[in-house]
LOVEX-687407 format. One line per 5 residues: their letters; for each residue x, y, z of N, C-alpha, C, O. Coordinates in Angstrom, 3 decimals. Each point is the difference from the previous one (the first is absolute). Layout:
a> X Y Z X Y Z X Y Z X Y Z; ...
This chain:
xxxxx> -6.388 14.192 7.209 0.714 -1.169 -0.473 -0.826 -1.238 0.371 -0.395 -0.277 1.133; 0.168 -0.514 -2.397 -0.452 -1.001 0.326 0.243 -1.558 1.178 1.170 0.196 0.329; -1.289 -0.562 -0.122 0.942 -1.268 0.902 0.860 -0.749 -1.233 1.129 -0.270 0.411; -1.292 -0.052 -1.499 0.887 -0.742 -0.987 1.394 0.835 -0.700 1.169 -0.318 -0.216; -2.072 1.654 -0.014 1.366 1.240 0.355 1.215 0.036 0.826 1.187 0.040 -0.325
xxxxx> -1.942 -0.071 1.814 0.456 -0.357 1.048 1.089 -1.087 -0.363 1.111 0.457 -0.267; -1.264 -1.810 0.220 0.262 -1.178 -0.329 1.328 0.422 -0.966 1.204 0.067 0.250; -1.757 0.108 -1.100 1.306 0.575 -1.210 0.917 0.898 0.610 1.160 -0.386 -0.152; -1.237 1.137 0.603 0.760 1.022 0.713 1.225 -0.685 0.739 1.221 0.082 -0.137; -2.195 -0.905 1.115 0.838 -0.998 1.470 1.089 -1.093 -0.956 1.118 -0.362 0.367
xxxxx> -1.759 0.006 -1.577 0.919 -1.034 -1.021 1.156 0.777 -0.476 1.167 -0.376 0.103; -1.608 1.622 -0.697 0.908 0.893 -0.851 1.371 0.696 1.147 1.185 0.311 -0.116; -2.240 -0.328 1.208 1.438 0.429 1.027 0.936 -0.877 0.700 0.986 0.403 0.617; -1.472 -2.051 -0.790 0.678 -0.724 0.747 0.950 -0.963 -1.360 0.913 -0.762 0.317; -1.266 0.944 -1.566 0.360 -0.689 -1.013 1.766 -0.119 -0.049 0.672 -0.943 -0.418
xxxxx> -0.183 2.329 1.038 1.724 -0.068 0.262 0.406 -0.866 0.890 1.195 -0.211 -0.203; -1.539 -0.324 0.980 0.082 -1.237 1.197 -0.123 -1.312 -0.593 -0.808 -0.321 -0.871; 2.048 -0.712 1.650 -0.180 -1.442 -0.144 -1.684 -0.136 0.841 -0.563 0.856 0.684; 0.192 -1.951 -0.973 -1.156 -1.059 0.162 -0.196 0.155 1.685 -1.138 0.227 0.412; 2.305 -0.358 0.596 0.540 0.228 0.626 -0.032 1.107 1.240 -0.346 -0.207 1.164
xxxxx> 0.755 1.291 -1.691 -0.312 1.172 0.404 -1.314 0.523 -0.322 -0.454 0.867 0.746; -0.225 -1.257 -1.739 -1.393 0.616 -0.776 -0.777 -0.827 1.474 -0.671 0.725 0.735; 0.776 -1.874 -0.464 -0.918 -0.616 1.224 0.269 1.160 1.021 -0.876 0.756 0.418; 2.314 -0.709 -0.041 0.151 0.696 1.590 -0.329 1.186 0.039 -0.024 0.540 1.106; -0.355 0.279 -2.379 -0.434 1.221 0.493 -1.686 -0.580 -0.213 -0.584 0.673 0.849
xxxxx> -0.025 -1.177 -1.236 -0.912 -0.587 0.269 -0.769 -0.724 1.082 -1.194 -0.078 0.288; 2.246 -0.392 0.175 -0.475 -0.441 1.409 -0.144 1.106 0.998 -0.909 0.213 0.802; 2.120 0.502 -1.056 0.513 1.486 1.338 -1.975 0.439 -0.055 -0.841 0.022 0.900; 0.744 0.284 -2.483 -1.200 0.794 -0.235 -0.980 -0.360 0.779 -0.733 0.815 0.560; 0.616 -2.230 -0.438 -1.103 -0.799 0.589 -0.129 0.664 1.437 -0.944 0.583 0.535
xxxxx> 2.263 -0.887 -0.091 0.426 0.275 1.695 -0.633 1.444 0.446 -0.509 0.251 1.093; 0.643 0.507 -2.041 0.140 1.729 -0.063 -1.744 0.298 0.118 -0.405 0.811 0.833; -0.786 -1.721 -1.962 -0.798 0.323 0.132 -0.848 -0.394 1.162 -0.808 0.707 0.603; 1.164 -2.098 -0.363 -0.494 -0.689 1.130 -0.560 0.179 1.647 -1.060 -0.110 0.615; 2.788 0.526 -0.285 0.306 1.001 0.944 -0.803 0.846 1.180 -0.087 -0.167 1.217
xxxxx> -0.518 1.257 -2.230 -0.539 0.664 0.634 -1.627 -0.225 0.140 -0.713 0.825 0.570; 0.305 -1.814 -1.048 -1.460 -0.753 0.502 -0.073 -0.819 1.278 -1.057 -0.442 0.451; 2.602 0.220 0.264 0.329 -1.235 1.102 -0.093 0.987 0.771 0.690 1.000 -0.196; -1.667 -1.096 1.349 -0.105 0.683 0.942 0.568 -0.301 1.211 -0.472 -1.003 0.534; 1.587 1.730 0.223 1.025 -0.219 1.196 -0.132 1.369 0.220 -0.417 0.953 -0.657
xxxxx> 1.016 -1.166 2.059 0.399 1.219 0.738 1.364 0.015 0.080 0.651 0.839 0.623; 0.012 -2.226 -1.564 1.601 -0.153 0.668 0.653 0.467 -1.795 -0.315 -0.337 -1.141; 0.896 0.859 1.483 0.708 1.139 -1.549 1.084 -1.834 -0.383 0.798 -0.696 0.628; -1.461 0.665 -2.001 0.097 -0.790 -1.077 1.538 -0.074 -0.210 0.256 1.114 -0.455; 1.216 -1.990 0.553 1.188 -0.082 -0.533 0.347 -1.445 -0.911 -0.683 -1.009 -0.177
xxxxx> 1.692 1.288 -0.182 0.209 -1.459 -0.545 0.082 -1.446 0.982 -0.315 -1.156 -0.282; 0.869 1.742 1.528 -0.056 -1.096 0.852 -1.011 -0.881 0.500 -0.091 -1.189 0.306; -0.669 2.258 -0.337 -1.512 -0.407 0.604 -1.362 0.179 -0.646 -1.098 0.188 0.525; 1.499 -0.309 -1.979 -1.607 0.090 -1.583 -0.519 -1.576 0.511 -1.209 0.097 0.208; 1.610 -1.312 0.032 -0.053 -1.155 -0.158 -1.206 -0.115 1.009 -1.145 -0.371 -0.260
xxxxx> 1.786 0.873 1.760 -0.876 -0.353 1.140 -1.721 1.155 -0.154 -1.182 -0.185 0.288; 1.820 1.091 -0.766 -1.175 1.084 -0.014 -0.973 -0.447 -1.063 -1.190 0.229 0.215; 1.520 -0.807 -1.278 -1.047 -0.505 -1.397 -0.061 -1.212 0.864 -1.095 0.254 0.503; 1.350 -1.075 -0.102 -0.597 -1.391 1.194 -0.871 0.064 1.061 -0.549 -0.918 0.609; 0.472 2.363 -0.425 -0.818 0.337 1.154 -1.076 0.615 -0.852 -1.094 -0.406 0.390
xxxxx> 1.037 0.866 -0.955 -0.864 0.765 -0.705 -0.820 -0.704 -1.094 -1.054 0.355 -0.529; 1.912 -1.588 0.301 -1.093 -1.176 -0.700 -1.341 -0.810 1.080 -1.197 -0.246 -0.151; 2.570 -0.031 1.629 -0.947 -0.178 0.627 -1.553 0.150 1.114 -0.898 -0.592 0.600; 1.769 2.396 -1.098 -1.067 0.583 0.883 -1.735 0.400 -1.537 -1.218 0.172 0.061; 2.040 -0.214 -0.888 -1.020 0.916 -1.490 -0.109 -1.100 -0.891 -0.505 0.227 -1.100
xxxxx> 0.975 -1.649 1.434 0.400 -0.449 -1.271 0.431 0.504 -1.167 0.518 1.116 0.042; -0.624 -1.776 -1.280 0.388 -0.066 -1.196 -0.650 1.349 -0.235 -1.174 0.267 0.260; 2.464 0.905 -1.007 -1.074 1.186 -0.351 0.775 0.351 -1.194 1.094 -0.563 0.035; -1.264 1.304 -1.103 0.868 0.522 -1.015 1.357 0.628 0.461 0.980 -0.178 -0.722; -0.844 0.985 2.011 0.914 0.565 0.177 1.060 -1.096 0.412 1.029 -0.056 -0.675
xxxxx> -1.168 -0.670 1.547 0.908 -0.491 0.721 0.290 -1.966 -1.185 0.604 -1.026 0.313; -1.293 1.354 -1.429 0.034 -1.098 -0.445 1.221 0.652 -0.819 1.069 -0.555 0.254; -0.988 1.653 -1.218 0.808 0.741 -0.093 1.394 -0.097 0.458 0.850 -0.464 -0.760; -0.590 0.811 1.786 0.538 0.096 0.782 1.155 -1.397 0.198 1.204 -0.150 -0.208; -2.426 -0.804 0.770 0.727 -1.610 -0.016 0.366 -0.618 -1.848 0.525 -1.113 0.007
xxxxx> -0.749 1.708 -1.430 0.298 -0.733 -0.531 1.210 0.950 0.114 0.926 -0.486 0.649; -0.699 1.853 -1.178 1.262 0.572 0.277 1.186 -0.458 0.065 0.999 -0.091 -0.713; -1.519 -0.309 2.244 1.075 -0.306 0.676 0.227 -1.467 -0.239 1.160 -0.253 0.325; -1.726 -0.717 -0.717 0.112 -1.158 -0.422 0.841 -0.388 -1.516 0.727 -0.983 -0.141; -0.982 1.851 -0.756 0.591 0.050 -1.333 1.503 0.737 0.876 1.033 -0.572 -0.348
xxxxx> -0.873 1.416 1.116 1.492 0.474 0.243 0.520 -1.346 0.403 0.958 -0.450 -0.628; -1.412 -0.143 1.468 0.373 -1.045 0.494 0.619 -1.000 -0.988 1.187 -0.315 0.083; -2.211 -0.295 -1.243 0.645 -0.767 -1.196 1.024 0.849 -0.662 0.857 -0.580 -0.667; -0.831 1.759 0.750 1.703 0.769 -0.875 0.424 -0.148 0.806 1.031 -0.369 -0.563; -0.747 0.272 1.746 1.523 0.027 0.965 0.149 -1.464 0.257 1.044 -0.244 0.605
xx> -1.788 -0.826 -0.889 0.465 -1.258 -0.180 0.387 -0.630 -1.497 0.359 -1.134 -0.320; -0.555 2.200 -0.368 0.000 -0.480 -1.352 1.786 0.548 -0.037 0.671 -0.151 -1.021
């Protein structure tokens, strides 16, 4: 499968969703791939993604995973204020 395949696929499966929901599983996705590039010894929860991607910016800086990671969780952030 090509990556634009790909692309079509991710459209064709999220096309039943408001605008809305099509972001938040989008973002989750972000969170999901991100994740496991942030290197800790301390097991990853919702309570504590914030401090662990903060530490991990400042120990690695800016890296794909944990950039990931922080928009994620940043777009969840604009739906639960929205």
């Amino acid at each position: 499968m090509h990556k634009q395949e790909a692309v079509d696929e991710v459209l064709k499966l999220l096309s039943s969703f408001s605008i809305k929901d099509k972001v938040e599983v989008l973002a989750n996705v972000f969170i999901v791939l991100g994740v496991p590039g942030i290197k800790t010894t301390d097991e990853i929860t919702r309570s504590n993604i914030i401090d662990i991607v903060l530490r991990d910016i400042e120990k690695n800086g800016q890296t794909l995973t944990n950039a990931l990671v922080r928009q994620g969780l940043l777009i969840l952030t604009w739906l639960k204020e929205d």
